[in-house]
C-alpha positions as CSV (number, residue, x, y, z in Angstrom):
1,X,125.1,-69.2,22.0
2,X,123.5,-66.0,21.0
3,X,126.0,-63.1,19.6
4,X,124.6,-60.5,22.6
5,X,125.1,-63.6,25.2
6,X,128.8,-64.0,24.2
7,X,129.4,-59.9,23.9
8,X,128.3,-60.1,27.6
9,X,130.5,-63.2,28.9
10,X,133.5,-61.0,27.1
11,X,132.9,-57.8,28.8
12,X,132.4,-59.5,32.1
13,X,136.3,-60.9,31.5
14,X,137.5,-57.6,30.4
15,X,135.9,-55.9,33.6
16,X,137.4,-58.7,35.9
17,X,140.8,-58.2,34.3
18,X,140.9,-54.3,35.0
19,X,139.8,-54.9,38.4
20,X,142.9,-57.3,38.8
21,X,145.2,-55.0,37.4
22,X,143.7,-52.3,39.4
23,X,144.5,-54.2,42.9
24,X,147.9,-55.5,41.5
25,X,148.6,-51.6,40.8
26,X,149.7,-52.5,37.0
27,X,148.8,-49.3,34.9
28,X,146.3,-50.3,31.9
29,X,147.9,-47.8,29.5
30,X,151.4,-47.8,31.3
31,X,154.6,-47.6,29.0
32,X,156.2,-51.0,27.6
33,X,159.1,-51.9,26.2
34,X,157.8,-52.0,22.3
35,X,156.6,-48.1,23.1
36,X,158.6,-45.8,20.9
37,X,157.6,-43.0,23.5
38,X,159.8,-43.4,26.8
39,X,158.1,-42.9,30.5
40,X,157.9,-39.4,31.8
41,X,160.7,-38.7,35.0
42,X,159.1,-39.1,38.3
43,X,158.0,-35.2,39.8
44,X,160.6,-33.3,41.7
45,X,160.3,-30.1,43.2
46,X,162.9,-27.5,42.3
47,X,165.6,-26.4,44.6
48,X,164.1,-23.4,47.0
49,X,165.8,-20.2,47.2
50,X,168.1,-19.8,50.2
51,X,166.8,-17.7,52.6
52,X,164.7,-17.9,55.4
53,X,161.2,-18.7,54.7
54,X,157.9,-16.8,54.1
55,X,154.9,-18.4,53.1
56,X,152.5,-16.4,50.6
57,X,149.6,-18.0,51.3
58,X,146.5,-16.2,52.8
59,X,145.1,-19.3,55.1
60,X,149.1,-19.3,56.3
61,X,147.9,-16.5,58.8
62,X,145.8,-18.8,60.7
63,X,149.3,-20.8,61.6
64,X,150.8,-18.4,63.0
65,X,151.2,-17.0,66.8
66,X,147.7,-14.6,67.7
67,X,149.2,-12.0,69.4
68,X,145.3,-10.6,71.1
69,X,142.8,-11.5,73.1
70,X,139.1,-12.4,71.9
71,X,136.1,-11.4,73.4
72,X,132.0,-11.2,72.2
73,X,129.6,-8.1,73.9
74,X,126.1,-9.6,73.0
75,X,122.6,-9.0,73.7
76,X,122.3,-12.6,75.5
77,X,120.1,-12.9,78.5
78,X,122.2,-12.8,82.1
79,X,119.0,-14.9,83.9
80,X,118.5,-17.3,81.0
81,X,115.9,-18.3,78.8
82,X,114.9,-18.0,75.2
83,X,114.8,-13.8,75.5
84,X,118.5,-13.1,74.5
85,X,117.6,-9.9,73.1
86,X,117.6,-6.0,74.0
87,X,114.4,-4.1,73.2
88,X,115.2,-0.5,71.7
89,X,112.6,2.0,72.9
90,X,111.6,3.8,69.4
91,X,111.4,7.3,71.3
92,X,114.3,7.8,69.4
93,X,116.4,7.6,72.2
94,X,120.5,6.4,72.0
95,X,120.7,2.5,73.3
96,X,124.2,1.8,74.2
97,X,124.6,-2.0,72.9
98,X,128.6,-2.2,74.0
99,X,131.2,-0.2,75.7
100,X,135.0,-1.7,75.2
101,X,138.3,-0.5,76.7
102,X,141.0,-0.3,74.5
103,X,143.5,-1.2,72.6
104,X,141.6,-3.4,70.7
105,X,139.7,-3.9,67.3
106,X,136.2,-4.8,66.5
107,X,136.2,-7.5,63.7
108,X,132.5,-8.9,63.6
109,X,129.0,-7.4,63.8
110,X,126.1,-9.7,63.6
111,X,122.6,-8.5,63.8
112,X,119.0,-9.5,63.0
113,X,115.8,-8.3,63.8
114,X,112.1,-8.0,62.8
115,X,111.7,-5.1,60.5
116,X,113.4,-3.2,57.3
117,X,116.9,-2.3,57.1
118,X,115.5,1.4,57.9
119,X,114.2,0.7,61.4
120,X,117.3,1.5,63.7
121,X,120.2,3.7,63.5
122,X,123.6,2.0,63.8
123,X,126.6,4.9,65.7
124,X,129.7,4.1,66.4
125,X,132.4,6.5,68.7
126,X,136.0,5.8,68.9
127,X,138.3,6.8,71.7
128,X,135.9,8.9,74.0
129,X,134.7,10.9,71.2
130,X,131.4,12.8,71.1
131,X,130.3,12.7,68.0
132,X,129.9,9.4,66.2
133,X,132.6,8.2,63.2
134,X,130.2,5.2,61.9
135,X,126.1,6.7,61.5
136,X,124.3,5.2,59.5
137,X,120.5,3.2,58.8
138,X,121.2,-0.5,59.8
139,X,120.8,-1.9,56.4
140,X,122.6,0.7,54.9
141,X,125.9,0.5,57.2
142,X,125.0,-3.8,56.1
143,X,125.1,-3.7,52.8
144,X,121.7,-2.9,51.5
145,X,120.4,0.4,50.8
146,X,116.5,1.6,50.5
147,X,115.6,0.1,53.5
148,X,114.7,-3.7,51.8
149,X,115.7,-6.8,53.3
150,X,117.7,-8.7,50.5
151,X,120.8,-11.1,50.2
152,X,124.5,-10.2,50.0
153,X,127.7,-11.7,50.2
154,X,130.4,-9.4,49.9
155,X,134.0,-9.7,51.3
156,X,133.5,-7.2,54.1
157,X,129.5,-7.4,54.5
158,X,126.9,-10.8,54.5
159,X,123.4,-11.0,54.6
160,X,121.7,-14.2,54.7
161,X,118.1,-15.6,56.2
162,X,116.5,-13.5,53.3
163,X,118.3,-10.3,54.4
164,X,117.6,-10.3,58.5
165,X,120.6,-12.1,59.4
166,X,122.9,-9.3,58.5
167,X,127.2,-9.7,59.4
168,X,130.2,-7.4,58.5
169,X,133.9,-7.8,59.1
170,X,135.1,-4.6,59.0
171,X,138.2,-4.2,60.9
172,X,137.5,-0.7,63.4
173,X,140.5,-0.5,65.6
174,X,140.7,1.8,68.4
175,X,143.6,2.9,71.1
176,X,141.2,4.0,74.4
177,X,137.6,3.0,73.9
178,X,134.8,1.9,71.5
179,X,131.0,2.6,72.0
180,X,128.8,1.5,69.9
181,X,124.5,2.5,70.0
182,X,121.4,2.1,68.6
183,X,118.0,4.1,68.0
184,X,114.8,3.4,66.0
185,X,113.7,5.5,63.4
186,X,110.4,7.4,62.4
187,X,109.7,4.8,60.2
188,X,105.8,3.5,59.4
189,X,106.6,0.1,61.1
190,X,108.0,1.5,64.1
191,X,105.3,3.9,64.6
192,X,102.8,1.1,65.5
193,X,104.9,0.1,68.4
194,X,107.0,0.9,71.4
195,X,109.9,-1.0,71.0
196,X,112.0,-3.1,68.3
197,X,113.6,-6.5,69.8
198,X,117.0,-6.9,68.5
199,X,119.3,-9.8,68.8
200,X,123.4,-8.9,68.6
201,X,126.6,-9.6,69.1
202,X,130.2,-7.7,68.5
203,X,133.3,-9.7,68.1
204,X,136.4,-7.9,69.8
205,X,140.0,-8.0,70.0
206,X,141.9,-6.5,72.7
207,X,145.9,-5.6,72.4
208,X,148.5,-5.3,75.0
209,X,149.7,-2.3,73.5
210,X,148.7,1.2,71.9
211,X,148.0,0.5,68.1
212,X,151.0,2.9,66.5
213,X,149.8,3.3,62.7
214,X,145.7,3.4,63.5
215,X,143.8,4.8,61.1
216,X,139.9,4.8,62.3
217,X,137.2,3.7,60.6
218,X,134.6,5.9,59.3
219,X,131.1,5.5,57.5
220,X,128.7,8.2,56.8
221,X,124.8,8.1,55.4
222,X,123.7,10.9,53.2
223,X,120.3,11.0,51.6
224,X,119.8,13.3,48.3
225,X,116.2,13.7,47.1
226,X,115.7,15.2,44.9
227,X,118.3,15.3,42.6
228,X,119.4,18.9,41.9
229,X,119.1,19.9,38.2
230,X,122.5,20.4,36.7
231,X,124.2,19.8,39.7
232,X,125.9,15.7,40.6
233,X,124.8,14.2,43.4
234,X,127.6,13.4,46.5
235,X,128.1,10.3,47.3
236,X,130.8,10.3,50.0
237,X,132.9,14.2,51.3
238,X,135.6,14.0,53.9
239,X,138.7,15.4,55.2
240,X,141.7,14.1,56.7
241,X,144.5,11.9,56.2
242,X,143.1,8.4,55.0
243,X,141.8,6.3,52.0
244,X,138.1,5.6,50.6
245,X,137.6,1.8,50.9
246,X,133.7,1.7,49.0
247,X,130.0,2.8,49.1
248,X,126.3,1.7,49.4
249,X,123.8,3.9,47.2
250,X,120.9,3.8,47.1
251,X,118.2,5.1,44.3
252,X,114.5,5.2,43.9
253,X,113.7,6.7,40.3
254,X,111.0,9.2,39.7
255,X,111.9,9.5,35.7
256,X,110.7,6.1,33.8
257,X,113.4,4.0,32.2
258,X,117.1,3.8,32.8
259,X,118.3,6.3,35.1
260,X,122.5,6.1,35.1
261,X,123.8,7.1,32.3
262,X,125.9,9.3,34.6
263,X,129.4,9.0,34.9
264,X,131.1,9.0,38.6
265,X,134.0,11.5,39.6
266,X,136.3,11.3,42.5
267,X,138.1,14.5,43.5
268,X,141.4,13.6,45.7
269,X,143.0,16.5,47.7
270,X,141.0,19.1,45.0
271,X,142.2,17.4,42.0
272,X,139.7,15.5,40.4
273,X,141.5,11.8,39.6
274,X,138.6,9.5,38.2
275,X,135.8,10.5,35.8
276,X,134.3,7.3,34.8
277,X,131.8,6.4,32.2
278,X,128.5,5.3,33.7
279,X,126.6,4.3,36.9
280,X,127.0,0.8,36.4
281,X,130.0,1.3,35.2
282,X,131.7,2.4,38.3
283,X,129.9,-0.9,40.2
284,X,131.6,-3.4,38.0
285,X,128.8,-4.6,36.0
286,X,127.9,-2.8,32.2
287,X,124.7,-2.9,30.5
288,X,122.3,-1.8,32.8
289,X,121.6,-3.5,36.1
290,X,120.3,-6.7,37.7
291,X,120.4,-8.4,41.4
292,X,123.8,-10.3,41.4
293,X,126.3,-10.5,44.2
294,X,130.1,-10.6,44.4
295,X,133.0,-10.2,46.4
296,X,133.5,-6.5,46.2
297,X,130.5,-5.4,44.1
298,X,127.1,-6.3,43.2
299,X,123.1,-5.2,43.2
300,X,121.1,-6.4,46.0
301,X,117.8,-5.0,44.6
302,X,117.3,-4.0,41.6
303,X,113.0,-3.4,41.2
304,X,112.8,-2.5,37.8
305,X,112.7,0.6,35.6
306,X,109.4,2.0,36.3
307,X,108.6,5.4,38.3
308,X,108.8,4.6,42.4
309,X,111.5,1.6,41.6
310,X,114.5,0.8,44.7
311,X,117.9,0.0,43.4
312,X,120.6,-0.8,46.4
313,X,124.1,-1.1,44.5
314,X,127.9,-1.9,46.2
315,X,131.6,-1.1,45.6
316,X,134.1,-2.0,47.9
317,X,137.6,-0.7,47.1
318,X,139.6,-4.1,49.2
319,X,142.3,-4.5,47.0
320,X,142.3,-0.7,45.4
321,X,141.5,1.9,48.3
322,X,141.8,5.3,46.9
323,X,144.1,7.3,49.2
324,X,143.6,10.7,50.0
325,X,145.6,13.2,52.4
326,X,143.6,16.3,52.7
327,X,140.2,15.6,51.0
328,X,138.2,13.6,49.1
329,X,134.8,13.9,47.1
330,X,132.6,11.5,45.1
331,X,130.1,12.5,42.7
332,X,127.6,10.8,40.4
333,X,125.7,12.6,37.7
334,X,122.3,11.8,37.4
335,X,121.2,11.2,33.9
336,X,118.2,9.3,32.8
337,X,118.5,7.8,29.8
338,X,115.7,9.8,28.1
339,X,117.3,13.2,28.6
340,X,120.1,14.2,26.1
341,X,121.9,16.1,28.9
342,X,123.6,15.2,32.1
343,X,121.9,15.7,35.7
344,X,118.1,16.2,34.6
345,X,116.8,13.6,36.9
346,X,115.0,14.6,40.0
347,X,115.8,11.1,41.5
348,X,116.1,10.0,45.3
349,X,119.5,9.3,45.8
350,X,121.4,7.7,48.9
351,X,125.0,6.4,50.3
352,X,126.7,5.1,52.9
353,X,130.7,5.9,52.6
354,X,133.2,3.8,54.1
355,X,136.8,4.7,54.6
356,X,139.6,5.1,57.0
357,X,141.6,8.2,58.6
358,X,144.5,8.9,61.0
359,X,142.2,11.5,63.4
360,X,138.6,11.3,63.8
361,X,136.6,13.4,61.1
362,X,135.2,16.7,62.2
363,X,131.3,16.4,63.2
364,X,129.1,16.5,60.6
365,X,125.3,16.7,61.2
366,X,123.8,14.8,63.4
367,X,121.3,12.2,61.3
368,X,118.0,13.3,62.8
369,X,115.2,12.1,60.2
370,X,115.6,9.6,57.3
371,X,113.8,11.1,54.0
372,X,112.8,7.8,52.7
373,X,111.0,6.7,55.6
374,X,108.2,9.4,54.9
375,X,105.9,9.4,52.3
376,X,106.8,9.0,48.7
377,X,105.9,11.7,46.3
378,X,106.4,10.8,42.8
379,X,106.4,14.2,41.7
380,X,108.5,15.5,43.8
381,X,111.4,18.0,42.3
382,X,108.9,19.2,39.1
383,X,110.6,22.3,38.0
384,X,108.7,25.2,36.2
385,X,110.1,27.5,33.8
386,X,109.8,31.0,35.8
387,X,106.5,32.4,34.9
388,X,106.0,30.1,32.5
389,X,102.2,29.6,31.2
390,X,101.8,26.0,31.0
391,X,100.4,25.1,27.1
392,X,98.7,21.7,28.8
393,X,96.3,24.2,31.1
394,X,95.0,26.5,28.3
395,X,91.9,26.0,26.3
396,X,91.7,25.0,23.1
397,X,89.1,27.1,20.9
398,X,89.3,25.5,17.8
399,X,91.4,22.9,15.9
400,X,91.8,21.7,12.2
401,X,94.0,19.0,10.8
402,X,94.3,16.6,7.5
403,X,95.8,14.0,9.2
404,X,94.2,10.6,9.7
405,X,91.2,11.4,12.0
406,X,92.0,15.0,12.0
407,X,93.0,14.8,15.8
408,X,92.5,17.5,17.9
409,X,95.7,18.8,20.2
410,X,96.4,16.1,23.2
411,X,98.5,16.8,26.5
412,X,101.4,14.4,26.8
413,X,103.6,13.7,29.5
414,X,107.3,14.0,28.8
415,X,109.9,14.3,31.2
416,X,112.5,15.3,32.4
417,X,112.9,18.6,30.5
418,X,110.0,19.7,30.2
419,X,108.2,22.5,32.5
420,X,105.6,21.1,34.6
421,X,106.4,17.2,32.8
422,X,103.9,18.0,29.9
423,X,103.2,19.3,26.7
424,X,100.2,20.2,24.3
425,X,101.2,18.4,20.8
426,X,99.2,18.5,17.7
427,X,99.5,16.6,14.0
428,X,98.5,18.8,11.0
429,X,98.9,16.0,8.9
430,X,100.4,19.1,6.6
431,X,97.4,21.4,6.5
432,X,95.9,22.1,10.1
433,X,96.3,24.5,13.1
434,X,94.6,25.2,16.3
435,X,94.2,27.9,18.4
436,X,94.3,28.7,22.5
437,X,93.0,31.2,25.0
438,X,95.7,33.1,26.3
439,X,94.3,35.6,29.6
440,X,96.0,38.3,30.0
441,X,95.8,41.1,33.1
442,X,97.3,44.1,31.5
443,X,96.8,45.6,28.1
444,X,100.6,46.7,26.2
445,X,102.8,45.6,24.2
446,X,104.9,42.7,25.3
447,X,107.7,39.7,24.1
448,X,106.5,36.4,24.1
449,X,108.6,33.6,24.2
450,X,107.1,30.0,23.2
451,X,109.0,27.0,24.3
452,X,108.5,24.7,21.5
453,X,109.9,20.9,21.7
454,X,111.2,19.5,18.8
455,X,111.5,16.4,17.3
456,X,112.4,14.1,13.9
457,X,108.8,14.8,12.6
458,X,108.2,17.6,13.4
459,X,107.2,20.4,11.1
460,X,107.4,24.9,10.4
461,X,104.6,26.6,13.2
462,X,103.5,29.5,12.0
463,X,102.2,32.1,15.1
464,X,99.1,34.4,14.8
465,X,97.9,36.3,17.6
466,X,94.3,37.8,17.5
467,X,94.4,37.2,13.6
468,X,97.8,38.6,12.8
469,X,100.8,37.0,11.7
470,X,103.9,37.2,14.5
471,X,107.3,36.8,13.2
472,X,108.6,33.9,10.9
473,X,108.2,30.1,11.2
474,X,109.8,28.5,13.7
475,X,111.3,25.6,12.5
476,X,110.9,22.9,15.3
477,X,112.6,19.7,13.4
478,X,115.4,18.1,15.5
479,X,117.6,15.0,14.4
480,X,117.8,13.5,17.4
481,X,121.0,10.4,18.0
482,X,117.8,7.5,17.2
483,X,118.2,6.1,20.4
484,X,115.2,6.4,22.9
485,X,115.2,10.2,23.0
486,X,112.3,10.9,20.1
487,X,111.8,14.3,21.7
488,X,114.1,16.7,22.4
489,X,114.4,19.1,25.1
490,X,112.4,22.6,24.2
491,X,113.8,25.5,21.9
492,X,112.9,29.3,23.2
493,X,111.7,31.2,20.2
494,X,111.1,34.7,21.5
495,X,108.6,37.4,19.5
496,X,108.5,40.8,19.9
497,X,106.4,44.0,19.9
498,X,103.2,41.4,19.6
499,X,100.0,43.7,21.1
500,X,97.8,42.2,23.8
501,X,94.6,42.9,24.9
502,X,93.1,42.8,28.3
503,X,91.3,39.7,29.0
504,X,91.2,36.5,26.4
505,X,93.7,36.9,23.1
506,X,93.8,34.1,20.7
507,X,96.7,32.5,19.8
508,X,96.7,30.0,16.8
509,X,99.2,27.5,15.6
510,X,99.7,26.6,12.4
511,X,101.5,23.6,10.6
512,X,101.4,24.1,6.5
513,X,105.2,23.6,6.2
514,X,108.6,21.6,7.4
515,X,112.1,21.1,6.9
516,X,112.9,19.2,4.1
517,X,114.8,16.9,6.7
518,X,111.6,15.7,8.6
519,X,109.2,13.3,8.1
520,X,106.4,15.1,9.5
521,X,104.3,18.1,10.3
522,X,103.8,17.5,13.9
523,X,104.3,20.2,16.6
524,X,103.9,20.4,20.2
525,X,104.2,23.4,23.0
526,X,106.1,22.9,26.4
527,X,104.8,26.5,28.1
528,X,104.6,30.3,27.2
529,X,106.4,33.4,28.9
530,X,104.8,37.0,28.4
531,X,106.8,39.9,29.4
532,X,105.2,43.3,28.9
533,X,108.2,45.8,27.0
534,X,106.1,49.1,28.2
């Protein structure tokens, strides 16, 4: 008998054995009496506290005695048939989907239809008011900003069905009545047809008595575009008695690269109470962005970092609502990563707000157009210096240079600080210059100030104006923090008493000289001011 033949015939036995002792219940590594360790005590609960009992545990609720009644409003078909839908005229017209007496609570929305998240306007109106305390895009008010279709799943907001099946469990009490509408939008899809078929239904509850503590719900769309320079952009503005519970924002970049460096701050009751530390920052996640999904924050789309790119982000304040009792305001700077300062983006910017009051919040403007429905301009927001002479529309007379291939000056685009989003830059190599064709309406005497931007190699430019030295170097080296931010925002150097003729003068640059910090003798012009002193 082979040595494998027997191993087999052994572990066969072995295997029937454990099986046996299985069946007969006899532990394989149970305690005997030649084991020096002794068998652990059998497991016995503690004693409970006296008292009478209360259960901690969240499912424990669905034990316990419902004191409502449950209904659904939906947009089923009365006759029958496949059809259960409504069909909302896109006239822009107000489509009442469901009208419910009160006391009650609406606990479940779910929606779907064939289109963006842009389409339809979602209003709700609590107690017979006339102005709405819920307005808001449909895929906004669900979760997903920007008008995509995308997956979520939140606590308070679902989206499944690659983002057209779209559910929320917000809890939106009332004491009297609830109405809740819909109307389509200006947007490209629904101008190529009459009406939008949408499917719905809206999950009620309905009390025996007034609610005494109610505090209604409330959620608000505001668009921003573009981003003001030097000002934050608002994110959520109310007054009342209440407490924030999250927001939707939306953002569609128009500067390349990362765009929140910006830090968020709350202002409660006109203290201001949070100043975070960056965009993602405030939605939970840290190191820039990327599509992810959880419970009470996450990304839905996140496009990329290029100019025209959507980014939908979350946070839902569940367990930490911020309270408020007279006011409350939430700002986020705007700060692209290539700028050195704060709120130099021109960036579209949008938000749905979510929170809860004791009254119904004063009207605000009705939402009449959505901004992100029209066309997109890329360059909308550029900012001029006043009166500025852009450097990138002159002509160049003449240029020399001993660098490499003794290049001649080149526009470049640089933004965000830069008037008009270009410069005219130029490498001397150490021994060059070049000269422009500045018009000029009036003769006189006049102060010219040159915006020069400045960088790590960059070098001493001295200024000559038909042939004659103006003023000393200006120095345009900059140590900049070595991050992605190789040039820096543009210096004014301002020259005075400098004569100008009527018609063409010549201005030349030239580069002979730097600090002994630089590692270059590179220069380049953002834009020109004259202003006449006579």
């Amino acid at each position: 008998m082979t040595k494998m033949r027997l191993s087999r015939i052994v572990n066969r036995r072995l295997f029937a054995l454990l099986v046996v002792a299985m069946v007969l219940g006899v532990g394989v590594c149970s305690y005997s009496e030649d084991s020096p360790f002794s068998a652990p005590p059998k497991p016995q609960p503690v004693a409970p506290p006296p008292g009478i009992m209360r259960a901690m545990n969240p499912m424990v609720s669905l034990s316990a005695t419902q004191n409502y009644s449950a209904s659904r409003v939906s947009s089923y078909e009365p006759k029958g048939g496949p059809r259960d839908n409504v069909w909302v005229p896109t006239d822009g017209s107000e489509m009442t989907l469901a009208e419910i007496e009160g006391p009650g609570a609406i606990t479940h929305i779910w929606t779907t239809h064939r289109g963006t998240g842009r389409d339809l306007i979602l209003r709700a109106y609590w107690d017979g008011s006339d102005h709405p305390s819920i307005e808001a895009p449909w895929g906004d008010f669900f979760g997903v900003a920007m008008g995509v279709n995308a997956l979520m799943n939140s606590l308070p907001i679902q989206v499944s069905s690659e983002g057209r099946s779209r559910n929320c469990w917000w809890y939106m009490p009332f004491n009297e009545s609830a109405r809740i509408t819909v109307s389509a939008t200006r947007s490209e899809e629904n101008l190529q047809r009459s009406t939008v078929p949408m499917y719905f239904y809206i999950d009620y509850r309905v009390y025996d008595s007034p609610i005494e503590d109610l505090n209604y719900f409330h959620a608000r769309f505001i668009e921003t575009d573009p981003a003001q320079r030097g000002q934050p952009v608002t994110l959520a503005q109310m007054e009342g008695d209440g407490h924030f519970v999250g927001v939707v924002m939306g953002q569609r970049g128009r500067t390349p690269g990362w765009f929140g460096e910006g830090d968020d701050m709350i202002t409660v009751d006109g203290k201001l109470s949070f100043w975070g530390t960056g965009t993602e920052d405030y939605f939970c996640d840290a190191w820039g962005l990327r599509v992810f999904s959880n419970p009470y924050y996450g990304a839905p789309v996140v496009e990329g970092r290029e100019v025209g790119d959507r980014l939908s982000v979350y946070r839902f304040h569940i367990v930490d609502p911020i309270p408020f009792r007279k006011s409350f305001k939430f700002e986020i700077e705007h700060w692209p990563w290539i700028s050195p300062w704060p709120n130099t983006g021109r960036d579209y910017f949008s938000s749905v707000s979510f929170w809860y009051q004791k009254s119904l919040h004063k009207a605000w403007p009705r939402l009449k157009r959505i901004i992100s429905n029209e066309p997109w301009d890329e360059h909308k927001g550029r900012w001029h210096v006043e009166d500025a002479v852009e450097a990138e529309s002159l002509k160049v007379l003449a240029h020399e240079s001993s660098a490499e291939g003794s290049p001649q000056p080149t526009v470049q685009w640089e933004m965000p600080n830069l008037s008009g989003d270009h410069m005219l830059a130029f490498d001397s190599g150490g021994k060059g210059k070049f000269s422009l064709a500045i018009p000029v309406g009036e003769p006189g005497v006049y102060t010219v100030a040159l915006y020069y931007t400045r960088a790590q190699d960059f070098g001493k430019v001295q200024l000559r104006v038909n042939g004659r030295i103006v003023g000393d170097c200006a120095d345009t080296f900059k140590k900049t923090d070595d991050l992605t931010r190789p040039i820096w925002p543009p210096k004014r150097f301002d020259f005075h008493d400098v004569r100008l003729k009527q018609g063409e003068n010549v201005f030349e640059f030239a580069v002979e000289s730097k600090n002994p910090k630089s590692t270059g003798y590179k220069m380049a012009i953002d834009c020109l001011v004259l202003k006449c002193e006579e």
